[in-house]
C-alpha positions, 0 to 999 in steps of 0.5 A: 188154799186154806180154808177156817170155818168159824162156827158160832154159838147160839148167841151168834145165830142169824136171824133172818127177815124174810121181807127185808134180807137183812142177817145178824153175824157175829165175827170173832176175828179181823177178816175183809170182804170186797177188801176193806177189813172188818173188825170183830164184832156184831154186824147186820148184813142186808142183801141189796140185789147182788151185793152185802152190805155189813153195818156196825155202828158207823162201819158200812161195807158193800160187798159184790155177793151172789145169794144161794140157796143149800139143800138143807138148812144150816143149825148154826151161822157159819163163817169161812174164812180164807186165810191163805194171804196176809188178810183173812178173807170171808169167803162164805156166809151160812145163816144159821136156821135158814137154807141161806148161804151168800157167796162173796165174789173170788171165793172158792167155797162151793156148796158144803 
């Protein structure tokens, strides 16, 4: 499967809040989770247990995510996308600053 790792400049880092899981992305292009597409954008991700919830004005998406913690912290939000079908997938979720990384269910992406 081909894998697109997105990297986004410093406008786009996550910012973290420990206490309430909430992140900050930003997607460039059209990409689905949980199979509902995205448009491009800035969205606040919060973490609810075992799922993602992606919030842009009146867009909410949940999403099935397993929350992970690296061995290093990431310097920048980074976004992989599976683009091997029609819709590209976001797979993976690395917030810039932290050690955070949320893996979305179907993903093949491991511990990089």
């Amino acid at each position: 499967m081909k894998k697109l790792l997105v990297t986004f400049a410093t406008l786009a880092l996550a910012l973290a809040s420990a206490a309430d899981k909430t992140y900050h992305v930003t997607l460039s292009q059209p990409a689905s989770v949980n199979g509902t597409e995205l448009k491009p954008g800035d969205y606040k991700v919060q973490v609810e247990g075992d799922k993602a919830v992606f919030k842009m004005g009146k867009t909410v998406v949940e999403a099935p995510a397993k929350v992970e913690t690296a061995e290093h912290k990431y310097a920048t939000t980074q976004i992989a996308i599976d683009d091997a079908g029609k819709q590209a997938k976001i797979s993976e979720i690395r917030i810039g600053g932290t050690a955070t990384r949320l893996v979305f269910s179907g993903s093949t992406a491991a511990g990089q």
